[in-house]
gemmi code that builds the backbone of each chain (N, CA, C; Angstrom):
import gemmi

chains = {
    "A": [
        ("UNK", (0.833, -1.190, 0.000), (0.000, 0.000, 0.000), (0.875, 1.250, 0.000)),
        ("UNK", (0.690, 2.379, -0.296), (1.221, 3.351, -0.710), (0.932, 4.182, 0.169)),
        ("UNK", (1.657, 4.554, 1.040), (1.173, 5.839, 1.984), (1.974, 7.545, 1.595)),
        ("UNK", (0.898, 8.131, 1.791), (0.688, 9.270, 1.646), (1.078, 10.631, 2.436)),
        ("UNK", (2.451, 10.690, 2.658), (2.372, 12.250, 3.975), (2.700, 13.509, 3.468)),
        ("UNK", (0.965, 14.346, 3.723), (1.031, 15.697, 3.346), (1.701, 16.643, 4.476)),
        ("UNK", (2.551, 17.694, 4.211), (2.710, 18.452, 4.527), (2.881, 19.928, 4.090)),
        ("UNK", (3.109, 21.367, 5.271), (2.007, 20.273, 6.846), (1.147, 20.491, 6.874)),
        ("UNK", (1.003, 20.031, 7.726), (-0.311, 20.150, 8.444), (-1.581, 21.128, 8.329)),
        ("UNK", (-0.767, 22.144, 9.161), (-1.721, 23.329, 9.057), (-1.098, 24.597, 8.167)),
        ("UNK", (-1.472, 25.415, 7.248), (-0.350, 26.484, 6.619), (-1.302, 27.887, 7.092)),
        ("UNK", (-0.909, 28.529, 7.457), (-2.037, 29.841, 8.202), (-0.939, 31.169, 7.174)),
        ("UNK", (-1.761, 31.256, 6.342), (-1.791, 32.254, 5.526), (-2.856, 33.623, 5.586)),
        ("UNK", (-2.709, 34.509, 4.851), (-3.107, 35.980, 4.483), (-3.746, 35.736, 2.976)),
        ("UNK", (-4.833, 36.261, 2.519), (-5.455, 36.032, 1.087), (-4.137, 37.129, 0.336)),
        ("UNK", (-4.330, 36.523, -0.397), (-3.027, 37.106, -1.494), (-1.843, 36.331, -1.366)),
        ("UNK", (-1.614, 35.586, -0.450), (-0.253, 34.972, -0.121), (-0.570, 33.504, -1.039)),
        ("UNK", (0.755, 33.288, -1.495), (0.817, 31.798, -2.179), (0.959, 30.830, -1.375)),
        ("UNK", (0.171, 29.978, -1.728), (0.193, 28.237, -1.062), (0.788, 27.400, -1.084)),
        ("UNK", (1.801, 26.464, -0.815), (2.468, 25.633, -1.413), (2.418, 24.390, -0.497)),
        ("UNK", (1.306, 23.498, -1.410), (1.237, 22.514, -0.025), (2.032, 20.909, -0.624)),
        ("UNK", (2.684, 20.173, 0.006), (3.597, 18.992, -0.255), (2.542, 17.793, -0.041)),
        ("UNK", (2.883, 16.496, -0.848), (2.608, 15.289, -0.395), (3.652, 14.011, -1.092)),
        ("UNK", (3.751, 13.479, -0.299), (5.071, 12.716, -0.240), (4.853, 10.909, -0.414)),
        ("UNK", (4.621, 10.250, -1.347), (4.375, 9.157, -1.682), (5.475, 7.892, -0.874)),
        ("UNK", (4.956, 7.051, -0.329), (6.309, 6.142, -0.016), (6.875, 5.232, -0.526)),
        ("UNK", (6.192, 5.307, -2.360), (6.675, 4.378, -3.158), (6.230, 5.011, -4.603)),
        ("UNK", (7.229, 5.377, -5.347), (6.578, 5.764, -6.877), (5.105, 5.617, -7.395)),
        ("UNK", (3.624, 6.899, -7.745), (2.998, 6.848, -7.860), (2.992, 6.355, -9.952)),
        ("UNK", (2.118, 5.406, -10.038), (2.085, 4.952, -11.146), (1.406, 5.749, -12.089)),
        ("UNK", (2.315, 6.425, -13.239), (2.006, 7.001, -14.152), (1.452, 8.495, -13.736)),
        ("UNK", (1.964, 8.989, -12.284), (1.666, 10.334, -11.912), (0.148, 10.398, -11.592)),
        ("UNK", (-0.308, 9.556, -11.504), (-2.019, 9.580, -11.213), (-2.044, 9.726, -9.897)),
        ("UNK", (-1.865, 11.158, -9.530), (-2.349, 11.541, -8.428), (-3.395, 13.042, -8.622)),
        ("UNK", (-4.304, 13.019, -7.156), (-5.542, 13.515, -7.785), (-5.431, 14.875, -5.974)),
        ("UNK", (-5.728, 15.691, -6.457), (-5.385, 16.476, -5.640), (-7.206, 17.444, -4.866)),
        ("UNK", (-8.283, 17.473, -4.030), (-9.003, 17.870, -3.557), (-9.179, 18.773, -2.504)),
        ("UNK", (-10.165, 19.575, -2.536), (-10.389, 20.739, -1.867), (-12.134, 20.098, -0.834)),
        ("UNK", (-11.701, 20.242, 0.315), (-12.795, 20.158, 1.187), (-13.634, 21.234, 1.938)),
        ("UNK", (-14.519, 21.790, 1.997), (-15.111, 23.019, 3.075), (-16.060, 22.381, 3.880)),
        ("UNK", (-15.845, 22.636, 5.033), (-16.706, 22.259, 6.157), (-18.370, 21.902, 5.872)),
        ("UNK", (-18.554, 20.898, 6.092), (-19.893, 20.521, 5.675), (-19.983, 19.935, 4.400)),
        ("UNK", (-19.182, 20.091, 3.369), (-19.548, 20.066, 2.159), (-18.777, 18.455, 1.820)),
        ("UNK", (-19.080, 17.946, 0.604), (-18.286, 16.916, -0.110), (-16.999, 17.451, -0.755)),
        ("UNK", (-16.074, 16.648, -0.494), (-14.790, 16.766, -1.760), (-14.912, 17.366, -3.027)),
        ("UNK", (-13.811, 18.274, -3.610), (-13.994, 18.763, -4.868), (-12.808, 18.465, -5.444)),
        ("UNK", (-12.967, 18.113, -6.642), (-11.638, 17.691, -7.603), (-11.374, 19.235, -8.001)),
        ("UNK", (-9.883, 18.968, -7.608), (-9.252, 20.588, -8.162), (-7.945, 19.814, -8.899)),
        ("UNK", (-7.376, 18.872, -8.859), (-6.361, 18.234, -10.290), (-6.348, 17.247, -10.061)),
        ("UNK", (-6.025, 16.113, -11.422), (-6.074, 14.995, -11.111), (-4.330, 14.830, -12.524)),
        ("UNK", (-3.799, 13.682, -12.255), (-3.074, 13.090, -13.556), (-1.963, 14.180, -12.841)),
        ("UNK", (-1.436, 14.419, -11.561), (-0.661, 15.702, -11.033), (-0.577, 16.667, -11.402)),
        ("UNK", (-0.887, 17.002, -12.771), (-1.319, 18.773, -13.387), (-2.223, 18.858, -13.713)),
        ("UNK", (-3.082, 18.126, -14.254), (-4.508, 18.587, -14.981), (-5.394, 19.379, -13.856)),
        ("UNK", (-6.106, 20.556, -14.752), (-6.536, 20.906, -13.644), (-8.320, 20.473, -13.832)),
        ("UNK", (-9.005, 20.387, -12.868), (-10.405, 19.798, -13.398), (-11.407, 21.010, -13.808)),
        ("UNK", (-12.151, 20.284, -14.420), (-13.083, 21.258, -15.065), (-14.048, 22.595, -13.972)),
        ("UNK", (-13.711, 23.374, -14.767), (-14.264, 24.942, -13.646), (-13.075, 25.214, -13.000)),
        ("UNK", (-11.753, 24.531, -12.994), (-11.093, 24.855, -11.386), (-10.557, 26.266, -12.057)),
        ("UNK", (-10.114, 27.206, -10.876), (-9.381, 28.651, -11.596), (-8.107, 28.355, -11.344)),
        ("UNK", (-7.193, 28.679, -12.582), (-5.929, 28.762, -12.652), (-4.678, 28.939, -11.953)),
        ("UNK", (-5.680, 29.709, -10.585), (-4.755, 29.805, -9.670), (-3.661, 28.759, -8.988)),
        ("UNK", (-4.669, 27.663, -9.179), (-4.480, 26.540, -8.453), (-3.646, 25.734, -9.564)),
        ("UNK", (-2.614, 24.895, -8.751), (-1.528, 24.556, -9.997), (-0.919, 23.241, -9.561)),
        ("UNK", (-0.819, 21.812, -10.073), (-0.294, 20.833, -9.408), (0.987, 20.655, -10.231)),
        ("UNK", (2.018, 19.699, -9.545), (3.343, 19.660, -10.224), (4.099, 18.389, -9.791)),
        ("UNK", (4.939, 17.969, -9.712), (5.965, 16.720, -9.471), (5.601, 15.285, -10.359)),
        ("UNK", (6.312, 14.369, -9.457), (6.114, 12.924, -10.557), (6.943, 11.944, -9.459)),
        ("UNK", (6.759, 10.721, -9.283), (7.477, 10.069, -8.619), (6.830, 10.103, -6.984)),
        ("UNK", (7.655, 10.737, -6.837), (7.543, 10.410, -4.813), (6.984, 11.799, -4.676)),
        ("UNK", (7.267, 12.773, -5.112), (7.446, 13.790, -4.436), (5.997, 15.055, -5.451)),
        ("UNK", (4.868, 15.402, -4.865), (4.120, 16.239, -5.555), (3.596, 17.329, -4.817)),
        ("UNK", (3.066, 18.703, -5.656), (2.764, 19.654, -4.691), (1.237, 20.663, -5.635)),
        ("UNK", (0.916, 20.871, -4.311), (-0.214, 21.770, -5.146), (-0.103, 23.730, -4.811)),
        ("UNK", (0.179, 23.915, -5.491), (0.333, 25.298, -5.658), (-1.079, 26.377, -5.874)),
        ("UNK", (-1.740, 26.987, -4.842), (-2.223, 28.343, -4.947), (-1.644, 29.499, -5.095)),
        ("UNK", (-1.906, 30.405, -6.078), (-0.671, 30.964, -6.538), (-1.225, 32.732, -5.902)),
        ("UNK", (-2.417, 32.859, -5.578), (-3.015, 33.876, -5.030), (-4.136, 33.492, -3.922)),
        ("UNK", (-4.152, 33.351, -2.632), (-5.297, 32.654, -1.919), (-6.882, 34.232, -2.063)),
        ("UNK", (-7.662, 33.400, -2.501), (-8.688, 34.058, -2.101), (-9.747, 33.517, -1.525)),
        ("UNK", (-10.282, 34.542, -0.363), (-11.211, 33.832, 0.590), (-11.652, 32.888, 0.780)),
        ("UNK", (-12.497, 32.218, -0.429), (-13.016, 31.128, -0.509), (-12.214, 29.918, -0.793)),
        ("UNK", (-10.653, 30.295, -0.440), (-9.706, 28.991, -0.911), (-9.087, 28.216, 0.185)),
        ("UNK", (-9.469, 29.175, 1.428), (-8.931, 28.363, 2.713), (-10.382, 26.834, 3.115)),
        ("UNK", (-9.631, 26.004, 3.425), (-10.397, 24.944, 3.459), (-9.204, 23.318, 3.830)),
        ("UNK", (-9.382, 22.524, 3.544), (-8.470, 21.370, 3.916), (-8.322, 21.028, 2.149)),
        ("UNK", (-7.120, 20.496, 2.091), (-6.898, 20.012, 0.421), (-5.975, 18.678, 1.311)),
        ("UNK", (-6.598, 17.603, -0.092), (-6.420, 16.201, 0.134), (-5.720, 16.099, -0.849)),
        ("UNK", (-4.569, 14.987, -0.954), (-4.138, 14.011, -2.080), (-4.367, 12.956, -1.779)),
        ("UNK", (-4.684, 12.335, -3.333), (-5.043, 10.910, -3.734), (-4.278, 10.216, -4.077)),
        ("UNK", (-3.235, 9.206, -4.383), (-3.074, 8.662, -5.278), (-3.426, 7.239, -5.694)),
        ("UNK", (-4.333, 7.289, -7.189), (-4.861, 6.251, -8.129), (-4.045, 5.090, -8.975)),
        ("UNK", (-3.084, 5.285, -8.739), (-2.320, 4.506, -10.035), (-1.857, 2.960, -9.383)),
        ("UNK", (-2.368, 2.553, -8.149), (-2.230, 1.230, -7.459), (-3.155, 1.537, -6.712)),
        ("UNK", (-3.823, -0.092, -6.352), (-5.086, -0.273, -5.541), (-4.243, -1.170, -4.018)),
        ("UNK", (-4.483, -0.801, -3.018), (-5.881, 0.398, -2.905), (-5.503, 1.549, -3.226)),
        ("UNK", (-6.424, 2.428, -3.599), (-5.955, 3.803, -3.886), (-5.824, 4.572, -2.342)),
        ("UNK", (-4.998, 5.563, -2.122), (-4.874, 5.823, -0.760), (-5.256, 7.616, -0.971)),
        ("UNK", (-5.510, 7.979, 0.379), (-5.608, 9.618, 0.175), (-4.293, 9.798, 1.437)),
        ("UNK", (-3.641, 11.402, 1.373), (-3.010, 11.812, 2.766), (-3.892, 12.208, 3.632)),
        ("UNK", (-3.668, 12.524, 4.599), (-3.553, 12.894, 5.690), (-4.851, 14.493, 5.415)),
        ("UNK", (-4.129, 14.916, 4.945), (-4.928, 16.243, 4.749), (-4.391, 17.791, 5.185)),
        ("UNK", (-3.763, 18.764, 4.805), (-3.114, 19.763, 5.153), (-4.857, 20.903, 5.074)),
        ("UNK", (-4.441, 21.414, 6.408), (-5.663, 22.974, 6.338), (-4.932, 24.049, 6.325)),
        ("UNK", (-5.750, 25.176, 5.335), (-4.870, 26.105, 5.121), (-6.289, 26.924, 5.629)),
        ("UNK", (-5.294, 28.145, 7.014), (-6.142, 28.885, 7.698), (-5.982, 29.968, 7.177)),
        ("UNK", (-6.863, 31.163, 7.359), (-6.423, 32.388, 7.710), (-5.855, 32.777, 8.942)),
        ("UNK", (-4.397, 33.580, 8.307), (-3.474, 34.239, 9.335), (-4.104, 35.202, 10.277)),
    ],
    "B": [
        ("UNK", (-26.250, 17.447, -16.169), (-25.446, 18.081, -15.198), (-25.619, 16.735, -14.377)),
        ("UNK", (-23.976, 16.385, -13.795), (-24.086, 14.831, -13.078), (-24.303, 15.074, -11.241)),
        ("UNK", (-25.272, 14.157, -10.613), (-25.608, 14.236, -9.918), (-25.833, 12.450, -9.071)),
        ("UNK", (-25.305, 13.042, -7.695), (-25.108, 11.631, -7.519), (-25.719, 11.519, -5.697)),
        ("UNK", (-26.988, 10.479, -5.778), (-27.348, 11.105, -4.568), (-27.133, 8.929, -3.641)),
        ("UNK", (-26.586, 9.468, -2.510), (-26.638, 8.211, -1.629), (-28.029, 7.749, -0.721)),
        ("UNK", (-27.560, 6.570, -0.329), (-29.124, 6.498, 0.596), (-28.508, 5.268, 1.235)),
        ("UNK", (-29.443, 4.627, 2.070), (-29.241, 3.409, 2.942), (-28.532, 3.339, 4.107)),
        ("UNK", (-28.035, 5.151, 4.486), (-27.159, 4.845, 5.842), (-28.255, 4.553, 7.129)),
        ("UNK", (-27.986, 4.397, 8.088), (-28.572, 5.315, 9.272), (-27.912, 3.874, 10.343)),
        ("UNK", (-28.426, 3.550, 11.681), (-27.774, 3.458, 12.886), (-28.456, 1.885, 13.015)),
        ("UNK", (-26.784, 0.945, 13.138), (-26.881, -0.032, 12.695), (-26.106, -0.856, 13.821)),
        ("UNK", (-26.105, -1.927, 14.622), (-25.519, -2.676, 15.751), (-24.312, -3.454, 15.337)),
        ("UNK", (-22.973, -3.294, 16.288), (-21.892, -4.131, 15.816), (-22.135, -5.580, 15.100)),
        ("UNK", (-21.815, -6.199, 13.805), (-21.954, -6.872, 13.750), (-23.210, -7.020, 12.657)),
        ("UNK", (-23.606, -5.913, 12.565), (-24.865, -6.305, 11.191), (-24.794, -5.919, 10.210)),
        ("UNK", (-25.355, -5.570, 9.210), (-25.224, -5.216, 7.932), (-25.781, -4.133, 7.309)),
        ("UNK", (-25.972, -3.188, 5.987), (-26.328, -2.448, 5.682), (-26.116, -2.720, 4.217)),
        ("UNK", (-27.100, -1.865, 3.185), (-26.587, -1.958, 1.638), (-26.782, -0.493, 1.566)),
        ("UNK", (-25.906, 0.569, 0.775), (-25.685, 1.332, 0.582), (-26.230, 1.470, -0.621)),
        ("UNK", (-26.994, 2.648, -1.430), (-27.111, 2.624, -2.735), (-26.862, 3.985, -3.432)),
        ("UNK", (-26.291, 4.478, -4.718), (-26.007, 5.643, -5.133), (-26.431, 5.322, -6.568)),
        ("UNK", (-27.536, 6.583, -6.456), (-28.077, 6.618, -8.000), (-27.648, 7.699, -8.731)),
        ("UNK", (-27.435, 7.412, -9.793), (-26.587, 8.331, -11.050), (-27.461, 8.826, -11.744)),
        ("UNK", (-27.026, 10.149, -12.225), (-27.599, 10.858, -13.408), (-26.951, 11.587, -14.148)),
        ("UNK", (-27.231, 12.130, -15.381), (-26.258, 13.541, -15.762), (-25.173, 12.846, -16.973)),
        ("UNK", (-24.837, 11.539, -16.551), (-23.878, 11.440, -17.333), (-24.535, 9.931, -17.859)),
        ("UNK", (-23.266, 9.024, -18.612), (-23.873, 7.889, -19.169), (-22.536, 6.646, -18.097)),
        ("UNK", (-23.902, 6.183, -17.079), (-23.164, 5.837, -15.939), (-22.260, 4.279, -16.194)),
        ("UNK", (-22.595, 4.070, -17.481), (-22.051, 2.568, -17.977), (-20.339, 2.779, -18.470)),
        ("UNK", (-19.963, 4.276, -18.907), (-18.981, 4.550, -19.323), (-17.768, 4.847, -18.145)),
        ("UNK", (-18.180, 4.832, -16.778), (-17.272, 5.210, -15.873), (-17.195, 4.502, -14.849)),
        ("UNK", (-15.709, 4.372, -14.346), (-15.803, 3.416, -12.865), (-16.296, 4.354, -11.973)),
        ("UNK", (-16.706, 3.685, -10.781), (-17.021, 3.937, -9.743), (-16.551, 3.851, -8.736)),
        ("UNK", (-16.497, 4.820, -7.658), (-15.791, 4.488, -6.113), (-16.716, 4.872, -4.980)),
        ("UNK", (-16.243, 4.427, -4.009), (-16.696, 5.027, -2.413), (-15.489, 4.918, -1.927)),
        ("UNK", (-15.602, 6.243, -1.134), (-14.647, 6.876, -0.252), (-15.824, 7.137, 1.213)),
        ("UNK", (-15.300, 7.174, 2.105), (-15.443, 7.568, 3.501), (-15.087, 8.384, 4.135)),
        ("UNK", (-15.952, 8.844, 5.359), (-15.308, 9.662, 5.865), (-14.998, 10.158, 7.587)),
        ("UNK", (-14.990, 9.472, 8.451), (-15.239, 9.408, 9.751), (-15.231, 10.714, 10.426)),
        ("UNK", (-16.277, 10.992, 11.680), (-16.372, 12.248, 12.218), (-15.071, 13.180, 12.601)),
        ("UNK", (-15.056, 14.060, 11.902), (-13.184, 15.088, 12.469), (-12.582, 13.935, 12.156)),
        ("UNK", (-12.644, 13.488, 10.922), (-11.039, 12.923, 10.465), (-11.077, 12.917, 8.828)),
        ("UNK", (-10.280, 12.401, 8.031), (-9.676, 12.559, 7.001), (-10.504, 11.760, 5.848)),
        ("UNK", (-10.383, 11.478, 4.587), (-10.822, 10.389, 3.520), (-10.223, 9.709, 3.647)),
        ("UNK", (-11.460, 8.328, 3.575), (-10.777, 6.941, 3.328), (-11.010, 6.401, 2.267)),
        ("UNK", (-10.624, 6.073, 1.131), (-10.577, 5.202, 0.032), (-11.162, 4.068, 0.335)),
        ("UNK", (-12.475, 3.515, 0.171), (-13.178, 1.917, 0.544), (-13.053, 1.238, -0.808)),
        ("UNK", (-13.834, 1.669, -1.643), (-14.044, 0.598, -2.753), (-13.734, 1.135, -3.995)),
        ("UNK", (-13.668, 0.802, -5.331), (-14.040, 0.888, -6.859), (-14.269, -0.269, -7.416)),
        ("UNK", (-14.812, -0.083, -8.699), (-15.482, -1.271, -9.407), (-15.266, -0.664, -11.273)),
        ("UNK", (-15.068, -1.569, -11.753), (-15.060, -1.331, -13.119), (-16.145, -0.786, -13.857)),
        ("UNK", (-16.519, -0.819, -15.006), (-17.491, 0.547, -15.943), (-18.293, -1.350, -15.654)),
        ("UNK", (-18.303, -2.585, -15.937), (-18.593, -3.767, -16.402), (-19.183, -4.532, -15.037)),
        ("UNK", (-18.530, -4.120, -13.730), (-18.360, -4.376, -12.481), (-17.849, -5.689, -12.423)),
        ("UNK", (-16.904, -6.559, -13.835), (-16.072, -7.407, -13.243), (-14.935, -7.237, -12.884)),
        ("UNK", (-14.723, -6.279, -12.142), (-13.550, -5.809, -11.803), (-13.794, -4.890, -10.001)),
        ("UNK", (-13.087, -5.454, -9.042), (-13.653, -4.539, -7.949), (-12.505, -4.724, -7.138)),
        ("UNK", (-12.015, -3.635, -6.353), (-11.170, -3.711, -5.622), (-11.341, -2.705, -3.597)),
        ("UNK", (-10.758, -3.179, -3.063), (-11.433, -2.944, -2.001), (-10.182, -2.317, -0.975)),
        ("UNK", (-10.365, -1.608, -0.214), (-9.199, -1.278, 1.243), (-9.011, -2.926, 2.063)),
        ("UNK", (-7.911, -2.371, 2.692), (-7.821, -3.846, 3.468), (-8.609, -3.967, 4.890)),
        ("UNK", (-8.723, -2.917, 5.008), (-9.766, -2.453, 6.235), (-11.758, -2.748, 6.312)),
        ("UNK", (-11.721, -3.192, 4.677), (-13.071, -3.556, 4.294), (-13.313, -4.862, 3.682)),
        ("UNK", (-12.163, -5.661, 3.369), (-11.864, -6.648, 2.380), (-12.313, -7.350, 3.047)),
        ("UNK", (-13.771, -8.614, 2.470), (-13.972, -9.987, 3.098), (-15.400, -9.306, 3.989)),
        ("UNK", (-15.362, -8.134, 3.997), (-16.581, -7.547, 4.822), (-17.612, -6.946, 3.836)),
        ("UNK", (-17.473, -6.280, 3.042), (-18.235, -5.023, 1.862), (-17.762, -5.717, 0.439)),
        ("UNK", (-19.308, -5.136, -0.043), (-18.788, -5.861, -1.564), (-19.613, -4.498, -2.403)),
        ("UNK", (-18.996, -4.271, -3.396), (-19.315, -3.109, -3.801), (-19.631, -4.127, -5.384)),
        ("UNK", (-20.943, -3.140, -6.128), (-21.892, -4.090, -7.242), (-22.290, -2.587, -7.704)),
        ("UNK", (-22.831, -2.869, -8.756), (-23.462, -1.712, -9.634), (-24.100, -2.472, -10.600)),
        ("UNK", (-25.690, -2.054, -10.725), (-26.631, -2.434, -11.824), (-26.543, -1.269, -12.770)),
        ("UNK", (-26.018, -1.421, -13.943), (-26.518, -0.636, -15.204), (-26.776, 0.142, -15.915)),
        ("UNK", (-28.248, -1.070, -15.637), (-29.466, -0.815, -16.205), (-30.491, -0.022, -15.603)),
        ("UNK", (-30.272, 0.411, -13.563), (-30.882, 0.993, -12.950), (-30.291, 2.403, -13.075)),
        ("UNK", (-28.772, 2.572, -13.144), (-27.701, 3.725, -13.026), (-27.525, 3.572, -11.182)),
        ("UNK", (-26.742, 2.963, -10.774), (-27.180, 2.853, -9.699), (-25.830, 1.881, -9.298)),
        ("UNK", (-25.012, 2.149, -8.281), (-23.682, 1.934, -7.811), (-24.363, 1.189, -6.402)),
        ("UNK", (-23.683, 0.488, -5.831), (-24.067, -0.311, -4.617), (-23.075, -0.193, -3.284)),
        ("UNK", (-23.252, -0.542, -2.004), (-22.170, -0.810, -1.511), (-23.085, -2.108, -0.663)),
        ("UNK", (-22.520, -3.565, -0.118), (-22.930, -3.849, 0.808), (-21.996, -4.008, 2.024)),
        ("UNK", (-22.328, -3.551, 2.832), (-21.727, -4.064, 4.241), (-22.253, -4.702, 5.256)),
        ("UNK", (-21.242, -5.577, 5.621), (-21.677, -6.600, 6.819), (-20.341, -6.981, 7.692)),
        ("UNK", (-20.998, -7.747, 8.962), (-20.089, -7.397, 9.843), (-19.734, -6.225, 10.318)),
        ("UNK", (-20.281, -5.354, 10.745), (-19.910, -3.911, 10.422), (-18.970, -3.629, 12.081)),
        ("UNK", (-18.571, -2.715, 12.705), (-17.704, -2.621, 13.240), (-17.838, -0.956, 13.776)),
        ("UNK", (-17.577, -0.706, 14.947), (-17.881, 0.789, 15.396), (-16.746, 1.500, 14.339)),
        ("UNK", (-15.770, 1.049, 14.183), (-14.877, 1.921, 13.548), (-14.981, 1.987, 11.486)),
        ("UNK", (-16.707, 1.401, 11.077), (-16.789, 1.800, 10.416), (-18.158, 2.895, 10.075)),
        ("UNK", (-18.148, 3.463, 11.838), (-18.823, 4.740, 11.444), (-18.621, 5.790, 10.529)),
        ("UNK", (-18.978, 6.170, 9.862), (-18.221, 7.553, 8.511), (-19.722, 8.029, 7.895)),
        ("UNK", (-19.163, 9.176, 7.378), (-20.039, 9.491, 6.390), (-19.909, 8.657, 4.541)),
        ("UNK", (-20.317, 8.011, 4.298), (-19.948, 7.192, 2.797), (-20.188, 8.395, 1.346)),
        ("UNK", (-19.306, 8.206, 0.512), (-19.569, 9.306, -0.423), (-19.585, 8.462, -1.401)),
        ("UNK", (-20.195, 8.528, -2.769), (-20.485, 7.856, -3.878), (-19.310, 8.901, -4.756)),
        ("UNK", (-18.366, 8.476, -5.492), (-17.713, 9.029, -6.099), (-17.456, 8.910, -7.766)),
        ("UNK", (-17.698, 9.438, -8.771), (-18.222, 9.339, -10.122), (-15.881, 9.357, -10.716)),
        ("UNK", (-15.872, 8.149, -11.498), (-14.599, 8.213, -12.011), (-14.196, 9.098, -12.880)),
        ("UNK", (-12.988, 9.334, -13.418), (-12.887, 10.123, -14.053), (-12.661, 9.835, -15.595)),
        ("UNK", (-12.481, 8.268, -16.258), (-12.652, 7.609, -16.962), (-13.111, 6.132, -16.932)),
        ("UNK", (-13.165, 5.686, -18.255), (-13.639, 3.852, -17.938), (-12.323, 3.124, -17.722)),
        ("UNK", (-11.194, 3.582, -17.761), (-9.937, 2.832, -17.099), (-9.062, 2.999, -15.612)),
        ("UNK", (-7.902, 2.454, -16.220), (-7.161, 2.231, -14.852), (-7.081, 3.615, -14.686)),
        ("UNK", (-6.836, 4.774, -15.182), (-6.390, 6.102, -15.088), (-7.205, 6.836, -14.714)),
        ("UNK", (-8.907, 6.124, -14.109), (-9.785, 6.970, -14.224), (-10.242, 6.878, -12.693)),
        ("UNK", (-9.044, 6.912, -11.555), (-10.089, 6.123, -10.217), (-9.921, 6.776, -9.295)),
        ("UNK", (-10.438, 8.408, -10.102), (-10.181, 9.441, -9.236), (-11.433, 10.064, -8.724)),
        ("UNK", (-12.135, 10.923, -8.090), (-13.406, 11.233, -8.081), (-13.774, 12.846, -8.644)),
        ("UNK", (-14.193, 12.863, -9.576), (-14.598, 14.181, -10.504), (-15.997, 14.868, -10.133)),
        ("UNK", (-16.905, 13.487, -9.511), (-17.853, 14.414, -8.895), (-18.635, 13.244, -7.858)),
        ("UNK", (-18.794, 13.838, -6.893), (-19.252, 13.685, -5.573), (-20.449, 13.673, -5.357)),
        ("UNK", (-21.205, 12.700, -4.614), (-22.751, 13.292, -3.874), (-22.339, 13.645, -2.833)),
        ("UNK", (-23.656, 13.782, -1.737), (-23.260, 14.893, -0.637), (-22.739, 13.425, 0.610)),
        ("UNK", (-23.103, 12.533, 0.132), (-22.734, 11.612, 1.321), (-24.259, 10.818, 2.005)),
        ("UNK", (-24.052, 9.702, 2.572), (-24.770, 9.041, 3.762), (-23.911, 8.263, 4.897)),
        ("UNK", (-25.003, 8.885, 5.908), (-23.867, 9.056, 7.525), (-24.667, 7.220, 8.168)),
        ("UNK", (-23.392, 6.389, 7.918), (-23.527, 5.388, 8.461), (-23.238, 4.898, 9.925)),
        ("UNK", (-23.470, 4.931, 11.207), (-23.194, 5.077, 12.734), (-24.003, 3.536, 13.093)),
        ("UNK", (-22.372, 3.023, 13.664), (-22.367, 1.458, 14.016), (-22.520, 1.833, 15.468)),
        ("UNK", (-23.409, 1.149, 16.139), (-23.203, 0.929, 17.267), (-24.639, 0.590, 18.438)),
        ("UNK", (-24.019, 0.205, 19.324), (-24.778, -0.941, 20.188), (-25.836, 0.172, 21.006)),
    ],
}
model = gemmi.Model(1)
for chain_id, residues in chains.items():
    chain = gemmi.Chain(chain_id)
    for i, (resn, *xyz) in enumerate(residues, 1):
        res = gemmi.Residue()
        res.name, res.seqid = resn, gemmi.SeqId(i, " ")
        for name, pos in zip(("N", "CA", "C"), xyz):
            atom = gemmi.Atom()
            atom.name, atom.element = name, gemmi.Element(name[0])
            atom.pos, atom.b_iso = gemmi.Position(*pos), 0.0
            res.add_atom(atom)
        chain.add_residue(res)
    model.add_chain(chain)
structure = gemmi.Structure()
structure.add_model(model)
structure.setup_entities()
């Protein structure tokens, strides 16, 4: 099984400030199929990239995924209000498919 | 517009069973795998099940394996979960999760229902 550690944890940012959140595979993700989600309290999961860059349909540009192998990150490149929330990684490319941990990004 | 609504949770004794059901719309539900993910109170996603576009194909967590069998009819649009044996620590909220293709590359979740809150206990 493939475990997953996002970091960190918590990132307590200012809107306008860039995001840069890590997740760390403990064994080569197959073919980069990792899938990256945005959670808000109450609500269901939202796909914001999947395939480590693609970004999903509607998502805004801000939001930016990157790496390959062990090592991937999701990039907010401007936080606005509605972007603080918990963001999950997935990775799909071996079963079981696993998610991390989960990093929350607060307001500072 | 795809829409994916759950049903069959509610408050169930160590040790018994439940069938979960998630009905599809919006899209053409024969063309995409399917998953459930979980979600336990103040804690994180859990990856439970997927199943192929055909459903001969299903794969499971090891935390559910030999307990839950995940099925999908069709012809109804309509994704399944069953569980048995159930276990306090598989209280969660269950989410029906729509793939993102009909292959291996697709066993990501692109769109979500809102969930059903399954609570094991005596």
């Amino acid at each position: 099984e493939i475990v997953l550690t996002q970091s960190p944890g918590t990132l307590s940012l200012s809107p306008g400030e860039r995001a840069t959140l890590s997740c760390r595979a403990s064994q080569s993700v197959t073919g980069s199929y990792l899938a990256w989600y945005q959670q808000k309290p109450g609500q269901a999961p939202r796909l914001l990239i999947y395939g480590a860059s693609s970004r999903a349909t509607g998502i805004p540009d801000r939001f930016s995924g990157g790496g390959s192998g062990t090592d991937f990150t999701l990039t907010i490149s401007r936080l606005e209000p509605e972007d603080f929330a918990v963001f999950y990684c997935q990775q799909y490319g071996s079963s079981p498919r696993t998610f991390g941990q989960g990093t929350k990004v607060e307001i500072k | 517009e795809v829409q994916l609504l759950e049903s069959g949770g509610g408050l169930v004794q160590p040790g018994g069973s439940l069938r979960l059901s998630c009905a599809a719309s919006g899209f053409t539900f024969t063309t995409y795998v399917m998953n459930w993910v979980r979600q336990a109170p103040g804690k994180g996603l859990e990856w439970v099940s997927a199943i192929t576009t055909t459903g001969d194909g299903t794969y499971y967590a090891d935390s559910v394996k030999g307990r839950f069998t995940i099925s999908r009819d069709n012809s109804k649009n309509t994704l399944y979960l069953q569980m048995n044996s159930l276990r306090d620590e598989d209280t969660a909220l269950y989410y029906c999760a729509k793939g993102g293709s009909d292959s291996w590359s697709g066993y990501y979740g692109d769109y979500w229902g809102p969930g059903t809150l399954v609570t094991v206990s005596s």
